[in-house]
C-alpha positions, -999 to +999 in steps of 0.1 A: +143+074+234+106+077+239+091+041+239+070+044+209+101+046+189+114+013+182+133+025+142+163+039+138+185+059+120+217+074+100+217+097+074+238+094+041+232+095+003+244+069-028+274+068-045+285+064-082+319+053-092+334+036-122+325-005-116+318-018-083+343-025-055+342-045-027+343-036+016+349-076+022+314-077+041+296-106+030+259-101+038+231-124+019+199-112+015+172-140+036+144-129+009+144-144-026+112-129-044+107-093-027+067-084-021+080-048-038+045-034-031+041-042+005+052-011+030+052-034+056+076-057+038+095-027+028+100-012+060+110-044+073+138-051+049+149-017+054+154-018+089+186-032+090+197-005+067+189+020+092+204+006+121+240-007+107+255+020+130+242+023+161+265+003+182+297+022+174+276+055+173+269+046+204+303+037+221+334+035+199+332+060+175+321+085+200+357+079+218+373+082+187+361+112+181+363+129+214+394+115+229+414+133+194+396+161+200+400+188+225+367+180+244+381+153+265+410+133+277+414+096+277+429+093+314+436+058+330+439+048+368+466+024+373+459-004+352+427-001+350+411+017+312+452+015+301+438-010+274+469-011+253+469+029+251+436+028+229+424+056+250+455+075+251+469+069+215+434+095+202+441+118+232+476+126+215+467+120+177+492+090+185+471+069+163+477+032+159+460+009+133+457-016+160+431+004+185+400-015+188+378+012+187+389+024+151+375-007+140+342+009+136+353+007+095+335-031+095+300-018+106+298+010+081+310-016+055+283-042+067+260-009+063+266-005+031+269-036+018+231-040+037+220-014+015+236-025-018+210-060-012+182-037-006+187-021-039+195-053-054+157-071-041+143-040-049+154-043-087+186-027-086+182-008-122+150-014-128+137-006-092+113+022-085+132+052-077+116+063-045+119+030-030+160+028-036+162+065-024+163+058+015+186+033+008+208+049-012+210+081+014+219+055+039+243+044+016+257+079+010+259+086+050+282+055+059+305+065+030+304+098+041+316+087+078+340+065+064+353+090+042+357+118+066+376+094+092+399+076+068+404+101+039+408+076+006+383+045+004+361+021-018+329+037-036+306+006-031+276+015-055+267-026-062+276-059-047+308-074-056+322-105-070+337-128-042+368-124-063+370-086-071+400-068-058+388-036-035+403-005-046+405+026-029+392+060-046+408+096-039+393+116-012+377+138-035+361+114-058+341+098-027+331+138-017+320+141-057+302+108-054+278+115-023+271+149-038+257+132-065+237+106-052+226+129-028+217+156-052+200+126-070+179+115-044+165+148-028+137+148-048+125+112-039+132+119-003+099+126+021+100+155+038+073+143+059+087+143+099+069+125+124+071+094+144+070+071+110+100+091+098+120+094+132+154+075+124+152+076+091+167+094+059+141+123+048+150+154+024+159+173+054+185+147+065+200+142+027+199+182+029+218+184+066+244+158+054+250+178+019+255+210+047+281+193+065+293+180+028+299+213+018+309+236+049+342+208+047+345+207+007+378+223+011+388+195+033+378+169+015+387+180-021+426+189-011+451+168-028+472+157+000+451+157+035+476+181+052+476+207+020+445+223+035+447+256+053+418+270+074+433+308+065+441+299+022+420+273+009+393+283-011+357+264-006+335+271-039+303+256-026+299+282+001+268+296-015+251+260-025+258+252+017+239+288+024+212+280+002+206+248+016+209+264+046+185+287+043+157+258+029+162+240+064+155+270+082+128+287+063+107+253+052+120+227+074+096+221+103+120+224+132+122+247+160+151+256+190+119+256+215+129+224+237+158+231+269+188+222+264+192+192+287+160+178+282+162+173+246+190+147+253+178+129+283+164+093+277+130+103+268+138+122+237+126+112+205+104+125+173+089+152+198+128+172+197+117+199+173+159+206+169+167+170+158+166+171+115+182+134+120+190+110+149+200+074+157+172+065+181+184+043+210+162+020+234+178+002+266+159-032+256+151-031+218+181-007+205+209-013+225+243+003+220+244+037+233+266+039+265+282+071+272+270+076+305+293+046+311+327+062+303+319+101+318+303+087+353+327+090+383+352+054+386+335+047+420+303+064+421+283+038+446+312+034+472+303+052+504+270+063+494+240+050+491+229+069+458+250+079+434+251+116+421+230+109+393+199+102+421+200+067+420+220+034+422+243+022+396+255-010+406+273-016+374+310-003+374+315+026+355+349+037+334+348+077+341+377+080+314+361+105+302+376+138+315+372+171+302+405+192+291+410+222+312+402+246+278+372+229+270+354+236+301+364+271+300+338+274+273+308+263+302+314+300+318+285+325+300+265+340+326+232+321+327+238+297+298+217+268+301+249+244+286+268+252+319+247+229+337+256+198+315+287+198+330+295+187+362+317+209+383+312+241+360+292+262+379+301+248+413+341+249+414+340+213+411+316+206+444+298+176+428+257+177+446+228+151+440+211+154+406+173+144+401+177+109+387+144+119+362+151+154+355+188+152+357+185+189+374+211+194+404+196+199+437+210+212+472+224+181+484+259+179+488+271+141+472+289+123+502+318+103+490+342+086+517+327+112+539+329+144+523+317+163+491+332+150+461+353+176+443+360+171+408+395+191+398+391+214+364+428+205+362+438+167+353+466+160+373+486+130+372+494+104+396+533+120+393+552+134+366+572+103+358+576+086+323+558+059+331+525+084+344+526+104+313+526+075+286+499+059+303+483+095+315+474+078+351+458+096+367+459+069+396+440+046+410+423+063+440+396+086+448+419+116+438+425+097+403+389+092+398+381+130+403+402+147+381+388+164+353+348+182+348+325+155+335+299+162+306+263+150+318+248+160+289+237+123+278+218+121+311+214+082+320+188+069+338+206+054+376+175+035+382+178+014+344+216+019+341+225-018+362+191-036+352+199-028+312+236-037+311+246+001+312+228+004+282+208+037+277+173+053+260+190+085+252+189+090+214+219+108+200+213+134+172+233+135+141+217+165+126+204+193+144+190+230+131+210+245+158+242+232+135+229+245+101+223+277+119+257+280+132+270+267+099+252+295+079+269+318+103+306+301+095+298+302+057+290+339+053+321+347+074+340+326+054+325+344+021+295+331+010+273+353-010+242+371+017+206+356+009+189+376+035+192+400+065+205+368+080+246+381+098+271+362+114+263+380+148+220+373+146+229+332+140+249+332+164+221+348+191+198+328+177+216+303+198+225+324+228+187+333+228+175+299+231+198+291+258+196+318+275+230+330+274+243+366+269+234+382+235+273+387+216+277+426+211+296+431+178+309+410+145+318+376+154+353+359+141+356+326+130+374+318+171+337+328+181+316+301+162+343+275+163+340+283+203+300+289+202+303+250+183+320+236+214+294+246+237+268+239+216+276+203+204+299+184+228+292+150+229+277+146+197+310+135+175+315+166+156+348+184+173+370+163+161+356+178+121+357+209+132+391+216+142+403+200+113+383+227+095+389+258+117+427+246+116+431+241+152+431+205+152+475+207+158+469+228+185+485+222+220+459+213+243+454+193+279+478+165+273+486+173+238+515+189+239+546+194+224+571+170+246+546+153+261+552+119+251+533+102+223+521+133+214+523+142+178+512+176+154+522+161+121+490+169+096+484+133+085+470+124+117+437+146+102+430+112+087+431+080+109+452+050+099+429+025+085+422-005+108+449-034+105+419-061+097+406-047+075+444-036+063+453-077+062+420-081+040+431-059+010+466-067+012+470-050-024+460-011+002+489+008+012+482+021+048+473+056+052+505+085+052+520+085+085+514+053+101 
């Protein structure tokens, strides 16, 4: 994140429901008469509104949401990263209500409940409208995240009674209820994008979140979780998604100018002309964001004096991180700047020394144990025993540690990863105009009414232009932009939403696959089994079909 940054971010609208419920978060204000006319005193109290998701954006929801996708697998070496099968249970939609990282549910509760107080100081009813909106956007994001990760849960428009039993809504009433409160605060949104507004909801983020809304209505409104079909269901807001679409692209003030890798290395920030939203990250005053941690090689300092990220990184890294075979086959267009994110791609696996500021390769070979590290493409397995394949060990050894491409797209800094606790300046977008382009593109192939000369096939190379990959001859199918989506946005949490959507999400893949054991297909696992604390804290819940 660029120094000068210090807010941060999430995106999400309000939400209206019958009475108020509870998300067993208690959170007390620390102001008792609110200076309502003071910005400073505004943004202040707002801050924490902002920020209630940055830690798990920034570590455990991000290996949620890529280890039960197909992007990568959750490998371990021996004992080490096993961790109770926390890692593996995603990998194979094996899903277990005891994994620690699912527990992600109590942050976006604390979020909300944050903003609920702000509302509250601000007047609650009687507040002024444009100074509940950011809140209630916020508001309207966290329910949205909880909502497409869990399915059923509480519509929190108030703060509850200590004694108020928390009830859960349908799926569909929480999707109706973040239209609304979305819909309700566009208006009272700025649209204003600068450094004042970096991290923060605008119109164009409320607009962005009611895209990704809507491109999923279908999803989200089916009765039962596994009664949607990608090829049957019927998605009736395909035009409102084009239209907002179409306002991003045409009045928004965002651009695809900036390269590929740079816009994600640690110095990004309000200057990224293709970030609409983003959760802004600082290695001393916004901590949290560590994924260079989990996708760096097991051993990356032993034998070498630098690392293959240019510098020294004294602090042990996980590397658990390991691209399935089929995802990296998507890193293969001739001159695509996205190749180059992943380490191995355009190499055969040869592994050379990156510029530690840049992050661009260069020449020389990386020395490990006294010879060029090769990453395989392939994950093999320690051996094909029982015991290998529940755990998926890869082993404990250099050959473990190099199975699998790596992504580098999240570029960390070797010289500040040991000195800052692993923690890293790279801000992660949430909302991006290169989605709502490719999402225009998925909506008119899936129906929605033309607005303009704008085609499946000149979206879609609207992308390939700025990355400088090969223009696509012909009329793209659905396979394309779900494809041109994984190149595009790995790393940044969305795979996982849009298999469920392109109804590939019980496909076989890497590890999961049918007899592999622990692997399952069943169409519940589309939702994840609520968290067992927060299960034993509304003991009146049932948990979630198929756990």
């Amino acid at each position: 994140m660029n120094k000068s940054l210090l807010f941060a971010l999430v995106s999400s609208l309000l939400v209206l429901a019958t009475g108020c419920t509870n998300l067993d978060v208690d959170v007390k204000s620390q102001y008792t008469d609110y200076p309502t006319e003071s910005e400073v005193a505004l943004e202040a109290k707002m801050a924490d509104v902002y920020y209630a998701f940055r830690k798990q954006l920034g570590e455990n929801y991000n290996r949620v949401q890529s280890f039960s996708s197909d992007e990568v697998a959750g490998i371990s070496f021996g004992n080490d990263y096993y961790d109770n099968a926390e890692n593996v249970n995603p990998t194979l939609h094996n899903f277990n209500p005891e994994d620690k990282p699912l527990n992600y549910w109590a942050d976006l509760a604390s979020g909300i409940t944050k903003c609920n107080q702000v509302i509250k100081d601000l007047g609650g009813d009687n507040a002024k409208p444009e100074q509940i909106a950011p809140a209630r956007a916020m508001r309207a994001f966290y329910h949205f995240i909880l909502m497409d990760s869990f399915g059923d849960v509480p519509i929190l428009d108030c703060l509850p009674d200590d004694d108020e039993a928390v009830e859960r809504m349908p799926r569909r009433k929480v999707a109706e209820f973040i239209e609304t409160e979305l819909k309700d605060c566009l208006p009272l949104l700025t649209k204003q994008v600068n450094v004042g507004t970096y991290g923060k909801p605008t119109c164009w983020m409320a607009e962005a979140l009611l895209v990704k809304l809507y491109i999923n209505w279908a999803v989200y409104t089916a009765d039962n979780v596994a009664d949607y079909d990608a090829a049957t269901s019927r998605n009736e807001k395909l035009d409102e998604c084009v239209r907002l679409c179409d306002d991003i692209m045409q009045n928004g003030p965002f651009d695809l100018t900036d390269g590929y890798r740079k816009k994600f290395l640690y110095d990004n920030g309000a200057q990224i002309k293709d970030f609409i939203y983003a959760m802004p990250y600082d290695k001393v005053s916004a901590q949290g964001m560590k994924y260079g941690r989990w996708r760096t090689f097991r051993k990356i300092d032993n034998g070498s004096p630098v690392g293959y990220l240019g510098g020294k990184m004294n602090k042990s890294c996980a590397g658990i991180f390991a691209l399935n075979e089929e995802y990296s086959d998507l890193f293969t267009l001739p001159g695509d700047d996205r190749n180059g994110i992943i380490l191995g791609a355009t190499t055969n696996g040869k592994v050379f020394v990156h510029d530690a500021i840049t992050g661009e390769p260069t020449a020389v070979p990386y020395i490990y144990n006294g010879s060029q590290l090769v990453l395989s493409k392939k994950i093999n397995l320690i051996d094909d025993s029982e015991a290998a394949r529940q755990r998926i060990n890869c082993g404990s050894s250099p050959a473990g540690w190099s199975q699998g491409y790596r992504s580098l797209k999240f570029y960390p800094n070797p010289n500040e990863y040991s000195e800052y606790e692993r923690n890293q300046s790279n801000d992660v977008p949430i909302f991006r105009l290169a989605d709502i382009i490719l999402t225009k593109a998925e909506a008119l192939l899936r129906g929605a009414r033309a607005t303009n000369a704008d085609t499946p096939q000149s979206l879609l190379n609207q992308i390939r232009a700025y990355v400088h990959a090969p223009q696509f001859a012909g009329a793209p199918s659905l396979q394309d932009i779900l494809d041109e989506r994984g190149r595009e946005f790995v790393d940044e949490n969305w795979r996982r939403n849009d298999m469920i959507r392109f109804g590939t999400y019980e496909s076989e893949y890497g590890f999961h696959r049918k007899g592999f054991p622990g692997a399952r297909f069943d169409k519940s696992c589309r939702i994840l089994p609520v968290p067992k604390a927060i299960m034993e804290e509304n003991q009146n819940w049932e948990q979630n079909e198929g756990y």
